[in-house]
C-alpha angles and dihedrals in degrees: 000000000000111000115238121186124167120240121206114220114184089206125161124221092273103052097041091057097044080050089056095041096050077053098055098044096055095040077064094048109042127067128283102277093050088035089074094034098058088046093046079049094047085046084054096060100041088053084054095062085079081072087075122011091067098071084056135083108249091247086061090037090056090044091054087042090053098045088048091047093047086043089053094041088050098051090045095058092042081051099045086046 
């Protein structure tokens, strides 16, 4: 049976989505099998973002959404380039 722990990351916006963006751009740029891997891992981590998002108002949820998506959008052109 495969071993699961959680792992607590104090991250702000900009770095969790640098972290998803560096994710994404391997899981495009690697080989079938850790092709799926890297994008189950990257799933992983959106479906984090429930962690903490739900103790926030939406209007504060979508400014820390924003900032996470222009952060990711920011680190994947810096990657591609």
């Amino acid at each position: 049976m495969e071993q699961t722990f959680s792992v607590h990351l104090d991250l702000d916006p900009i770095k969790f989505g640098a972290i998803l963006a560096c994710i994404d751009f391997a899981a495009h740029h690697t080989d079938e099998n850790n092709h799926t891997f890297l994008l189950d891992l990257s799933d992983e981590l959106r479906g984090s973002q429930k962690q903490f998002l739900n103790s926030m108002s939406i209007n504060s949820g979508n400014k820390v959404i924003k900032q996470i998506q222009s952060s990711e959008k920011t680190a994947l052109n810096k990657l591609i380039n």
